[in-house]
C-alpha positions in Angstrom: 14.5 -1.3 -0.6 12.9 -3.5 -3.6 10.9 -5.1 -2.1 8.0 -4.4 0.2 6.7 -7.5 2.7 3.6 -7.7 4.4 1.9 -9.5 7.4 -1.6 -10.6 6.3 -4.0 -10.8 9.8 -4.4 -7.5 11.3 -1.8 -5.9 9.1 -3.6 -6.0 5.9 -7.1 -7.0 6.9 -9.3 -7.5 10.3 -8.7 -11.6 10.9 -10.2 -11.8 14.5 -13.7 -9.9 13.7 -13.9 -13.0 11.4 -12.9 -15.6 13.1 -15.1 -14.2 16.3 -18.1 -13.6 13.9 -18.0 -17.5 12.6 -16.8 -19.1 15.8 -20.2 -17.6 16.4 -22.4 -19.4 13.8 -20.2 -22.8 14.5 -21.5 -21.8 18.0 -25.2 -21.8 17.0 -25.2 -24.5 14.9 -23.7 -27.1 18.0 -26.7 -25.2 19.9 -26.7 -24.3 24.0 -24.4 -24.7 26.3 -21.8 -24.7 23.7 -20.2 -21.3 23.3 -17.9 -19.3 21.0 -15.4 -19.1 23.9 -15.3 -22.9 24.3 -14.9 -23.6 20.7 -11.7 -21.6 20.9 -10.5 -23.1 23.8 -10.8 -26.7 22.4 -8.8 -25.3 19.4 -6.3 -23.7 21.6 -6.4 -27.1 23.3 -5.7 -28.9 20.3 -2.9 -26.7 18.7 -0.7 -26.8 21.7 -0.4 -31.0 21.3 2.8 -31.7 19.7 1.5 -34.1 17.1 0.0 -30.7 15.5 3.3 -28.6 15.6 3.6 -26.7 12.0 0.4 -28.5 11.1 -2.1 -25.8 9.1 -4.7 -23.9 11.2 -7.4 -25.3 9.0 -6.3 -29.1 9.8 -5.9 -28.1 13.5 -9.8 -26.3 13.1 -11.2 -29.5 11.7 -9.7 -31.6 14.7 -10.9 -29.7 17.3 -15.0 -29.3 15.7 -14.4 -33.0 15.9 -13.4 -33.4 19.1 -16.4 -30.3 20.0 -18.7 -33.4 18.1 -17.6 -36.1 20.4 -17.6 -34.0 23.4 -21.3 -33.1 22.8 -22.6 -36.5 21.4 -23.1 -35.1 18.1 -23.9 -36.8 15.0 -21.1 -37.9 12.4 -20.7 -35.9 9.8 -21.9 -32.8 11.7 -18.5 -32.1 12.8 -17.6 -31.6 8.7 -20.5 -29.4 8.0 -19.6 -27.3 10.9 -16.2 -27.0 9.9 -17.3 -26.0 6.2 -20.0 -22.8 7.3 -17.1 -21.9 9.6 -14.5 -21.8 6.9 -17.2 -20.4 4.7 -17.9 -17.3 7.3 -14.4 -16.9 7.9 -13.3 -16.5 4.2 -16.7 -14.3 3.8 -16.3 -12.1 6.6 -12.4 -11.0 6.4 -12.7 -7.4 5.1 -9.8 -5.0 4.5 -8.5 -1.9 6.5 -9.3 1.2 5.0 -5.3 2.0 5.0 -5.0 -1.3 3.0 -6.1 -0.4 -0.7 -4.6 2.9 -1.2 -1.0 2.2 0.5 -0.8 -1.0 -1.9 -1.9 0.8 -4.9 0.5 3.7 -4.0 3.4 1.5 -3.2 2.6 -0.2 -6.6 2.5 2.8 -8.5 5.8 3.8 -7.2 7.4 0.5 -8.9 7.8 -1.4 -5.7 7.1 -5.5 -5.8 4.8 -6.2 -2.8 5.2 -9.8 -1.3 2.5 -11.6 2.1 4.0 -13.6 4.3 2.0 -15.4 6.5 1.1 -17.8 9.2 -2.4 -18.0 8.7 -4.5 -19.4 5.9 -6.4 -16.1 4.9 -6.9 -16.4 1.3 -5.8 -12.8 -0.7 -7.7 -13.9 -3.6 -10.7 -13.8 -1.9 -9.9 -11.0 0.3 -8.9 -8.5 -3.2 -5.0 -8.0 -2.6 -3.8 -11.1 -5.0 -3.1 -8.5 -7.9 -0.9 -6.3 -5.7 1.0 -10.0 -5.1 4.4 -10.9 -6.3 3.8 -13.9 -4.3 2.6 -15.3 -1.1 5.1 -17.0 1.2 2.6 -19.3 3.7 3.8 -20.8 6.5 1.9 -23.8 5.6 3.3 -24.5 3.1 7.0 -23.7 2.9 8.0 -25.3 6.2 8.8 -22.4 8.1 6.3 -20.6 10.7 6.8 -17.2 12.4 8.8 -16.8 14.5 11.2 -18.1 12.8 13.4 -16.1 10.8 14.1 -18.5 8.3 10.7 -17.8 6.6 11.8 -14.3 5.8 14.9 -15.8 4.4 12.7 -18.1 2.2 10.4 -15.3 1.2 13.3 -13.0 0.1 15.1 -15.9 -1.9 12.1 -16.7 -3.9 11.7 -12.7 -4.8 15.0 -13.3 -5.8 16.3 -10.5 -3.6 18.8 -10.4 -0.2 16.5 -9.9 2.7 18.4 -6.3 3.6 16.6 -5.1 0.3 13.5 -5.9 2.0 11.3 -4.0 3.9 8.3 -6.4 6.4 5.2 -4.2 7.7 3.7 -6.4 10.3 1.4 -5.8 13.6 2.8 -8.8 15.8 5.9 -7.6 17.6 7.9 -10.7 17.6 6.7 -12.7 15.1 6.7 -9.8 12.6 9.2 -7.2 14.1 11.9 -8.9 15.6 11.8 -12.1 13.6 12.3 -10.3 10.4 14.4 -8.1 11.9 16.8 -10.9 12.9 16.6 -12.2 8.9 17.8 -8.9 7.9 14.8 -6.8 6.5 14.3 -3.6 8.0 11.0 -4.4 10.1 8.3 -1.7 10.4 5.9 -2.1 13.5 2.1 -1.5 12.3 1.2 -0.2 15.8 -3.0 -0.1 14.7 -3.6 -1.5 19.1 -1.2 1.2 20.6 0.2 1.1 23.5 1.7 -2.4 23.6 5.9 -1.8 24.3 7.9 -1.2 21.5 9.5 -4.0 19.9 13.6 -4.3 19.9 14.3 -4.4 16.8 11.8 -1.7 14.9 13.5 0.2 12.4 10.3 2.1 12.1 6.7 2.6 14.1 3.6 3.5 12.3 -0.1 3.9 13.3 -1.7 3.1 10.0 -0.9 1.6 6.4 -1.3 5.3 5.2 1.8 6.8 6.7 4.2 3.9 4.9 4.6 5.4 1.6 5.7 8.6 3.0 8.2 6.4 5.1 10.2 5.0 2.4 
């Protein structure tokens, strides 16, 4: 096992106390009746129309402040200045597990090479895990999205490794779990809800970050 993969949103860091926290402020800045709640449905709304398939989550965000704009007879140009304090609370507001620091320092200090692979656009410079990086595998940007399995494949062959010498610690049973599973890394299952059913293909279940160094 040379190399250790992670999931990035709710694996290594808290995503949706962000995204609820600025969906908040977008919230207040469009003013009464618009809500948080609707701002995600719009999104949702948006996401699911094919010309957006693969297309980033920041792309498909914009979009959908814009059609919030139209809906509510907004000015132009407020739709962009919306979409920038969100992105700019977002980023801000993404803090790290507790588990998160020391298992990456202890995994590094072990000699393992630690690799994200994500869907989301979560920025690990920002956030303080770049330096733990050997790279970043984003679904944005290589072609493949969770699910699929071929993005673990992709991740492993740009670490230059088979995927069966990798290990992926994620919190989303399919797209984590069984998806990487199916590539051919052992998947751990980061079980931080508890209580959802196991996935099929876990080589491992853990409750926090702190228990995987023991693990392997």
């Amino acid at each position: 096992m040379r190399v250790i993969t992670f999931d990035g949103d709710e694996t290594l860091w808290d995503f949706q106390g962000a995204m609820r926290r600025a969906l908040a402020l977008a919230a207040g800045l469009f003013g009464p009746p618009v809500t948080a709640e609707w701002l995600r449905r719009v999104r949702d709304d948006v996401a699911a129309r094919a010309e957006f398939a693969g297309a980033p989550m920041e792309d498909i965000r914009r979009v959908a402040f814009g059609e919030c704009a139209r809906l509510t007879g907004a000015a132009d140009g407020f739709a962009d200045r919306v979409h920038a304090e969100y992105m700019r609370a977002r980023h801000a507001g993404v803090t790290l597990y507790p588990d998160t620091l020391p298992c990456l320092r202890e995994l590094r200090s072990r000699g393992h090479r630690l690799a994200l692979i994500t869907n989301g656009n979560s920025r690990p410079d920002l956030i303080g895990v770049a330096d733990f990086l050997s790279c970043t595998v984003a679904a944005a940007e290589c072609g493949h999205r969770k699910p699929d399995p071929e993005i673990y494949r992709y991740a492993a062959a740009r670490l230059g490794v088979t995927p069966g010498e990798c290990v992926h610690v994620g919190d989303h049973p399919v797209e984590d779990v069984d998806a990487s599973a199916e590539a051919g890394m052992r998947a751990v299952w980061l079980d931080r809800v508890r209580g959802l059913e196991r996935p099929r293909r876990a080589w491992r279940r853990i409750d926090s970050l702190a228990e995987l160094p023991g693990l392997l």
